[in-house]
N, C-alpha and C positions, 0 to 999 in steps of 0.2 A: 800372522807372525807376531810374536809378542816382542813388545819393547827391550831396552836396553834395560830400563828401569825395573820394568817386569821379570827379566832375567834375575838381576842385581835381586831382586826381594827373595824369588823362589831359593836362589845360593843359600841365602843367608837364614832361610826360614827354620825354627827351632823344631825338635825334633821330641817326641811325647818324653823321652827316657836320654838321658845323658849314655853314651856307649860305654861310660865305663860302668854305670849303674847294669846293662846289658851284658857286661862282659863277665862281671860280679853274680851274675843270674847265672849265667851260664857254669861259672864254678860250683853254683850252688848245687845248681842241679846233677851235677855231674860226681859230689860227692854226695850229695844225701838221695838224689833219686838213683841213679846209676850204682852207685858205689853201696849205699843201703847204710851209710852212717847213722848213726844213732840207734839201730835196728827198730822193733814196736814201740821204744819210748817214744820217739818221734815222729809218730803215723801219721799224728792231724797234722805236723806242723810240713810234713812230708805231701798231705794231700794240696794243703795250701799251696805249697810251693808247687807240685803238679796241673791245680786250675790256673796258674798264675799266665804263661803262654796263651793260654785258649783265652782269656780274659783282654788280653793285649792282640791278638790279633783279631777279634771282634771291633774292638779299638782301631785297629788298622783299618776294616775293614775288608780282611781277609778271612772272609766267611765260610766259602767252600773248605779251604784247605782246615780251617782250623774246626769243624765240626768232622770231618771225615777223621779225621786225627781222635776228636772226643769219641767217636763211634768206636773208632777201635779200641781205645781204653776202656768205655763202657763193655764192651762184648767181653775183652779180654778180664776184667774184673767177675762181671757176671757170670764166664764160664768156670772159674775158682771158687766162685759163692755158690753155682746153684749145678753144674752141670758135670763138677769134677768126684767121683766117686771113690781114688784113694783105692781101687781094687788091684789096680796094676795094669798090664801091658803093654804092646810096645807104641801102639796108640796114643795110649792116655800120658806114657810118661813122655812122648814127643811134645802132643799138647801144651803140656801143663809146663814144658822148659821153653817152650813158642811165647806161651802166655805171659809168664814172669818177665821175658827179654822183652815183651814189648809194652807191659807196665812199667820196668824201667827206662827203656829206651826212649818208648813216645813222647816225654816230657821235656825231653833234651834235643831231641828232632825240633821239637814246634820251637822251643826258646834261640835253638839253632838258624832255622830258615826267619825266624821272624829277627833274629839280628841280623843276617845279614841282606833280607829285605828293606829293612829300615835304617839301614847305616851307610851312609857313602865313604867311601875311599877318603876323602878329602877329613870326614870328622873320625874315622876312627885313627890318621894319621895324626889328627890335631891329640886323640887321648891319650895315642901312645907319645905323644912329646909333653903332656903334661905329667907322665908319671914314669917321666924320664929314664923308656923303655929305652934297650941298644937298636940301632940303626939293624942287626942282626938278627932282631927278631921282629922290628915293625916291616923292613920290606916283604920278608914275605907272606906276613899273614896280610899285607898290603895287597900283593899280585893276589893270592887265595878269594881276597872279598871283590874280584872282577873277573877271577876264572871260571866260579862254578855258575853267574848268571850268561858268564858266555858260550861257555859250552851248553848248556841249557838250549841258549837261542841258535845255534848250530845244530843241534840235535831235531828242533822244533822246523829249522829248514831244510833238512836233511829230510826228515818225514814229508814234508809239503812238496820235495822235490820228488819225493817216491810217489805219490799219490797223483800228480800231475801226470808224471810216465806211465800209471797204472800196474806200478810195481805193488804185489798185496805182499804186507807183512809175515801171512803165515807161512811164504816159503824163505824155508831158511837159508839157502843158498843164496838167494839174490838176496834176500836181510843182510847177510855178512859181506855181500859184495856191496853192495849201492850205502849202505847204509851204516857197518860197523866199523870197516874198514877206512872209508873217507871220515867219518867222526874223529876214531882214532888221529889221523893224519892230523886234521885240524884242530884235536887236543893239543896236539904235540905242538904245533905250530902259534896257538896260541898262547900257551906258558911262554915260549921264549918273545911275544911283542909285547905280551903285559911287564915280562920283566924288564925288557928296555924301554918299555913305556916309564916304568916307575923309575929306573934311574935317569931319563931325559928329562923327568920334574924335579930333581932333585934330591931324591929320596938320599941315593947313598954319598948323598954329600956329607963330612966335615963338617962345615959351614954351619949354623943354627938357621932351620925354615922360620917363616911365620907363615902362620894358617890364616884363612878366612873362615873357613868352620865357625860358626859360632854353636861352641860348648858351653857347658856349665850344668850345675846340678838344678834342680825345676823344683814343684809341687808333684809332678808325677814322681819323682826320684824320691823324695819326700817319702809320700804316699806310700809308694813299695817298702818300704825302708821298715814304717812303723808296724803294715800290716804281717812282715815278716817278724821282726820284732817281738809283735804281741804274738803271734802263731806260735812260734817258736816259744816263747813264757809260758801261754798255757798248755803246748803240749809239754812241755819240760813239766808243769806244775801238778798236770792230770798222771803221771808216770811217780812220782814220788809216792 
């Protein structure tokens, strides 16, 4: 059992990326990867920002998830480069709209799950009171970053429960009975205790909190900052 003191350190311990430098990624990605700003002027500076997730959850040490992720942007790239022939059908034009969504989606997935793997409740509370967000919009992306790793781990015993009774997945009838059905339930069920979880800590209080978060901007914040930066200069500079 770890100490009092032990606790107290883990709380307090800083985290690779400030949440707002995280949050700010996540904009990015969401108008230049997603959204395609800047269109081919900004390809490299567009690729950079694309390895930038897979680079940080390596970092994490979230290996599996973030090579499985690179695999499919590699296929999905690679079937544009080398396998797409531009003849027609109804094949190739499914393909090739599959392929595009998930050259831009992928990159916002991984910067997605790696924020809110890396982010607690307690520091992304502390970012939205430093950049003196409304109580209106931090509670609920508040509940959000403790809903989807709970229904997660509900889903995860929901399966463990079927497998114990020797319920097999592929029939679908008892899928929707043992298993779709009671998730559903415990969806439900869990939105409304995270939400009075958040206002029994004081979330939609009046009042001004203080946090124990310890935020601030770092070397890694830094780091990102300049590498985006100069990406962004040269591909701006290689387009002129």
């Amino acid at each position: 059992m770890a100490s009092s003191g032990d606790t107290y350190t883990f709380s307090m311990r800083r985290a690779l990326l400030d949440p707002r430098t995280k949050l700010a990624l996540l904009v990015l990605m969401a108008l230049f990867c997603l959204a395609g700003v800047g269109g081919a002027r900004l390809a490299e500076f567009r690729a950079v920002l694309s390895a930038l997730p897979f680079v940080l959850m390596l970092v994490d040490k979230r290996t599996a998830y973030g090579f499985v992720m690179l695999g499919l942007l590699v296929l999905s790239n690679a079937y544009i480069l080398f396998a797409f022939t531009g003849t027609g059908g109804v094949f190739e034009s499914v393909m090739i709209v599959f392929t595009f969504v998930l050259i831009r989606l992928i990159p916002c997935l991984m910067m997605g799950s790696y924020t809110m793997s890396t982010t607690s409740v307690s520091e992304f509370s502390a970012a939205m009171n430093r950049m003196h967000v409304p109580q209106q919009i931090t509670i609920p992306f508040s509940v959000m970053f403790r809903f989807f790793p709970t229904i997660k781990e509900n889903a995860a015993d929901l399966g463990e429960s079927m497998r114990m009774r020797g319920i097999k997945g592929s029939n679908i009838s008892k899928f929707i009975e043992y298993r779709l059905v009671p998730l559903v339930e415990v969806t439900s069920r869990s939105g409304d205790e995270l939400s009075a979880s958040a206002l029994v800590r004081g979330l939609g209080s009046p009042i001004a909190r203080t946090d124990i978060a310890r935020i601030g901007f770092g070397a890694g914040d830094a780091a990102v900052a300049v590498l985006l930066v100069v990406a962004f200069a040269v591909s701006w500079g290689f387009s002129l």
